[in-house]
C-alpha positions in Angstrom: 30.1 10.7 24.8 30.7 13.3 22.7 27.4 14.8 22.8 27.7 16.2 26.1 30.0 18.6 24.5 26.7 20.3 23.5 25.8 23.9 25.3 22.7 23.5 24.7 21.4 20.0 24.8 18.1 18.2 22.8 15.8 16.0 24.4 15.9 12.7 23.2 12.3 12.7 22.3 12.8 16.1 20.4 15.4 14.9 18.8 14.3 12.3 17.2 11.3 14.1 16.1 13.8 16.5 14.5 15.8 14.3 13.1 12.9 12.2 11.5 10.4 14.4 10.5 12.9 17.2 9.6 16.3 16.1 8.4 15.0 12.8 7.1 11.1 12.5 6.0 11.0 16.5 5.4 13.4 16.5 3.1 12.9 13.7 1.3 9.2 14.3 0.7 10.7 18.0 -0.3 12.7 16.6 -2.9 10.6 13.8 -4.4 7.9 16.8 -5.1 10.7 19.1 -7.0 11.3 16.0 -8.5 8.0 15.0 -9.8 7.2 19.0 -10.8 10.6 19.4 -12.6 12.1 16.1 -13.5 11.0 13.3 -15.5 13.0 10.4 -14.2 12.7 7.5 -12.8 13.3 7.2 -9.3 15.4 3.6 -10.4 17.4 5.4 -12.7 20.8 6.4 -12.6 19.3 10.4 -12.4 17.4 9.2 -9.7 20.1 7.5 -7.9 22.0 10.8 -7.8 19.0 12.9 -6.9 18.9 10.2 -3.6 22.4 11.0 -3.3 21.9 15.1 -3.6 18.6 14.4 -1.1 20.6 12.5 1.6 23.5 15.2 1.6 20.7 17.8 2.3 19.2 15.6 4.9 22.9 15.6 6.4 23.1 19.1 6.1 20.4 20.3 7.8 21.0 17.8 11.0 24.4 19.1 10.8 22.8 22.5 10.8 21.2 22.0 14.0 24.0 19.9 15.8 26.1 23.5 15.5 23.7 26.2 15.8 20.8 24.6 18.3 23.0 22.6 20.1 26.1 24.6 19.8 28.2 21.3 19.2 30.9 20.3 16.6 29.4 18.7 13.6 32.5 16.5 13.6 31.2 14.9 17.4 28.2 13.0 15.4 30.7 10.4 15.0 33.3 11.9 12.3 36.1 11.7 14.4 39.1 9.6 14.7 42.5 8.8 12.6 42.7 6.6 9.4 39.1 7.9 8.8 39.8 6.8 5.2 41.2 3.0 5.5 38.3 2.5 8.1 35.8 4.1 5.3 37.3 1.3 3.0 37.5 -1.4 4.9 34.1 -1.1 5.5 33.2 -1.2 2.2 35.5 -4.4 1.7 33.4 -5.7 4.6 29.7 -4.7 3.5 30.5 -5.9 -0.1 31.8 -9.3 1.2 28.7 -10.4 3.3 26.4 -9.3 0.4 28.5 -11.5 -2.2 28.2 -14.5 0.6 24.7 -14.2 1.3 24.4 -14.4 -2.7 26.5 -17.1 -3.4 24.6 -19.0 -0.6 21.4 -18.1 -2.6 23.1 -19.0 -5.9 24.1 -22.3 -4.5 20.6 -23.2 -3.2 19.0 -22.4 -6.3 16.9 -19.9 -5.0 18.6 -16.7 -7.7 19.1 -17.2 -11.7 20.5 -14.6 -14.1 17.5 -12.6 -15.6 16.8 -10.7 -18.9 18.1 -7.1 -19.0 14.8 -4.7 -18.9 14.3 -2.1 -21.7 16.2 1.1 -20.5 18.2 -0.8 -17.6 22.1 -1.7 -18.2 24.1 -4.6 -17.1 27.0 -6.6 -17.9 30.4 -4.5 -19.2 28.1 -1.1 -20.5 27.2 -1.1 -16.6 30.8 -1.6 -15.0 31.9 2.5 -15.2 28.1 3.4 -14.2 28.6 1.2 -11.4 32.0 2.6 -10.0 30.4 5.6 -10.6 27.4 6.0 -8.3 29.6 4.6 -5.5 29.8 8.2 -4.3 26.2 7.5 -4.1 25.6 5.1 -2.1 28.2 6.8 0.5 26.4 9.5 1.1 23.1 7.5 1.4 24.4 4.9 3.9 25.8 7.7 5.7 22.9 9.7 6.4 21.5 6.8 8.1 24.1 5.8 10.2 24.3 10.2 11.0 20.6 10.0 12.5 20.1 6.8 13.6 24.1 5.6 14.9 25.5 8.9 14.8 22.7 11.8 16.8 19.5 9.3 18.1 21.8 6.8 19.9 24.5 9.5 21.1 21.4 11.3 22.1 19.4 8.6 23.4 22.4 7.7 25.8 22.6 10.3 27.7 18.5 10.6 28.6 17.6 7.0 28.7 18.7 3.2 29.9 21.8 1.7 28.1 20.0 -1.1 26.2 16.9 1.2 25.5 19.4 3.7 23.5 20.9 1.0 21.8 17.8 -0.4 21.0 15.2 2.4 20.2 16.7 3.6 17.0 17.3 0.1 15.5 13.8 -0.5 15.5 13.3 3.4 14.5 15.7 2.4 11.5 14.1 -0.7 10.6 10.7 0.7 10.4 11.6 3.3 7.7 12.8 0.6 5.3 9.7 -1.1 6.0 7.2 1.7 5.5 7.2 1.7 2.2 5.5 -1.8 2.3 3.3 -1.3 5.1 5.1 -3.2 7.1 4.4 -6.3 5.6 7.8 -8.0 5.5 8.4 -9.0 9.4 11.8 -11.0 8.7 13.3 -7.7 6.8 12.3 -5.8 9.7 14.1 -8.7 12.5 16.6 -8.5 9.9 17.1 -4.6 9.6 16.9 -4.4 13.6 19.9 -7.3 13.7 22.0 -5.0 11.1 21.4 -1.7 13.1 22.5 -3.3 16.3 25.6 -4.5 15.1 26.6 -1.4 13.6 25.8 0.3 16.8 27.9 -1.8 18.7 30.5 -1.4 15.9 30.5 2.5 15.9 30.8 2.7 19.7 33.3 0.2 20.4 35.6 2.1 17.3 34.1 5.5 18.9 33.8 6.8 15.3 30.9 6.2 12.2 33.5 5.6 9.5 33.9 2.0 9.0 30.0 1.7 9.5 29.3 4.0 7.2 31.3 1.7 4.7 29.7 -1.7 5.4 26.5 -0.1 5.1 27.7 1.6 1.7 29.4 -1.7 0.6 26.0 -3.7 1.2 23.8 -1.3 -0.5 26.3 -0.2 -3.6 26.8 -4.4 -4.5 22.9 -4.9 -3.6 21.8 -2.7 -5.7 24.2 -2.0 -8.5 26.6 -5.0 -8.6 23.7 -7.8 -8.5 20.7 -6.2 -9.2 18.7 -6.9 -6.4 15.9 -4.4 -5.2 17.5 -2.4 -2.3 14.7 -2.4 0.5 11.5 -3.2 -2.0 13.2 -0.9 -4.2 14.8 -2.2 -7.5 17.8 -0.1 -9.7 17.9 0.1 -13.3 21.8 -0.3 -13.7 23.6 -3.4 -12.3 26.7 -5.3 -13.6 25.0 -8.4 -13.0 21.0 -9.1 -13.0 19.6 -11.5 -10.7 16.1 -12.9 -9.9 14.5 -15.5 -8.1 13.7 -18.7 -9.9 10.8 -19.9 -10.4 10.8 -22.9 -7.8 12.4 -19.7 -5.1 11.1 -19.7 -1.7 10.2 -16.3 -0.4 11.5 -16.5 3.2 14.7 -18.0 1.6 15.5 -16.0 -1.1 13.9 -12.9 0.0 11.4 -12.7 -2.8 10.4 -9.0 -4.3 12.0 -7.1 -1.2 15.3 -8.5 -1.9 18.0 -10.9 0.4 17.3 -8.2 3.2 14.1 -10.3 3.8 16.1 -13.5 3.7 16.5 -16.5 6.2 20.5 -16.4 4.6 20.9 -12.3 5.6 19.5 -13.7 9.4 22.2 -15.5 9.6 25.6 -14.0 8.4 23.8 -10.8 10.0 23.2 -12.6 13.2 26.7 -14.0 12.9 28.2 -10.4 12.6 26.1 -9.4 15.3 27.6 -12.2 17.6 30.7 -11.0 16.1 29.7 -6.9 17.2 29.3 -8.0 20.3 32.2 -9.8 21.3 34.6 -6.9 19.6 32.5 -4.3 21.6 33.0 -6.2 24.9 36.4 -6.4 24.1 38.8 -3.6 26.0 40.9 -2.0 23.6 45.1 -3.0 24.2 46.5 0.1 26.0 43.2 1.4 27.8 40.7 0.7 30.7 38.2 2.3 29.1 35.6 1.8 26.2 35.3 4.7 23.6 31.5 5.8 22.5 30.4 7.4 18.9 32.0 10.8 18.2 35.0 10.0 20.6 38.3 10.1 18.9 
């Protein structure tokens, strides 16, 4: 575990109050305020977009901040470790992309999604396309942010301190509630759904021993869920998409996810409960040449 390369070791309870309330919440509120004083966009927009992507990088930077100088530890042991950091990235991305385009075919196939109207001031079809491409970078740094605090510090953390399962599970619910706080909590299969997600890329992460190729699913279902099919990304919509669906009229909320998007969808439980099945046979799995299992950080 490579946070007990740290000199001098957080608590798990401090750290997650540092890494939410700091690195995460403090910074984001930060931002949102510069941008409401200084800026005019929306937050929708492909300005806003970046500024999430600029506010995510600080949000990495200051938990890397404190990784190296508070507990004098290599930034690089949150989980950034590991060969063919690139092609795991990647293939990631393949992977997140894929189970977002299956859970809307499904949709498409049960009738649940149509193809709606551009809005005035949103793109779509071919005059999205390099727009889309484009904020990829985006939606990297995003993902990864959340995998840093939640996969990468909170569970690495959490390990050491507390009971196996209660590591695991602690910052999936953590994770799950701040995609759900924005809607008071009103959306209970999101937040089973969320949890299912989070737990599968935990088991992912430690089993590979690195961050890298969840940081790519994660980047591959966001980036397609929000710019490749237009659906709101956690209750919250994007202006730009290459394609621009919407429930139909005749939709079923629990089915097709309604306003928060096929996060909150009966289809996501299961290709996310399926990939979970899936985590946790790989992370049970011993890897060929060794008797022992790798954790998150490890090379």
């Amino acid at each position: 575990m490579a946070a007990t390369e740290a000199r001098r070791p957080t608590r798990w309870w401090l750290a997650y109050l540092f890494s939410l309330f700091v690195a995460l919440l403090g910074v984001m509120v930060t931002m949102e305020l510069i941008r409401e004083a200084l800026f005019q966009f929306s937050v929708t927009s492909i300005p806003g977009q970046i500024f999430e992507g600029i506010t995510n990088a600080i949000t990495i930077t200051v938990l890397a901040l404190w990784v190296r100088l508070k507990e004098r530890r290599p930034v690089s042991s949150l989980g950034f470790r590991g060969r063919n950091w690139a092609y795991r990235f990647l293939a990631g991305v393949a992977i997140g992309a894929i189970m977002l385009s299956t859970v809307t075919l499904i949709l498409l196939l049960l009738g649940q999604y149509q193809a709606a109207p551009t809005a005035v001031g949103s793109l779509s079809g071919w005059a999205a396309l390099l727009p889309f491409l484009a904020l990829a970078p985006v939606w990297a740094v995003q993902s990864s942010a959340e995998e840093t605090i939640c996969r990468g510090y909170q569970v690495q953390v959490g390990a050491l301190q507390l009971s196996g399962w209660l590591a695991v599970l602690l910052p999936a619910i953590v994770f799950s509630a701040l995609h759900l706080v924005s809607g008071g909590f009103s959306q209970p299969l999101a937040g089973l759904n969320i949890v299912l997600f989070a737990l599968l890329a935990t088991l992912v992460a430690l089993r590979q021993g690195s961050l890298w190729l969840v940081c790519g699913i994660h980047t591959g279902w966001n980036w397609f869920q929000g710019n490749a099919f237009g659906f709101p990304v956690s209750d919250l919509p994007r202006d730009t998409s290459v394609f621009r669906l919407a429930p139909t009229e005749t939709a079923i909320s629990w089915l097709s996810g309604g306003a928060f998007g096929p996060e909150n969808s009966l289809i996501a439980t299961a290709i996310w409960g399926l990939a979970l099945i899936m985590a946790y046979r790989y992370f049970t799995t011993k890897p060929k040449h060794s008797t022992t299992r790798t954790t998150v950080g490890q090379p």
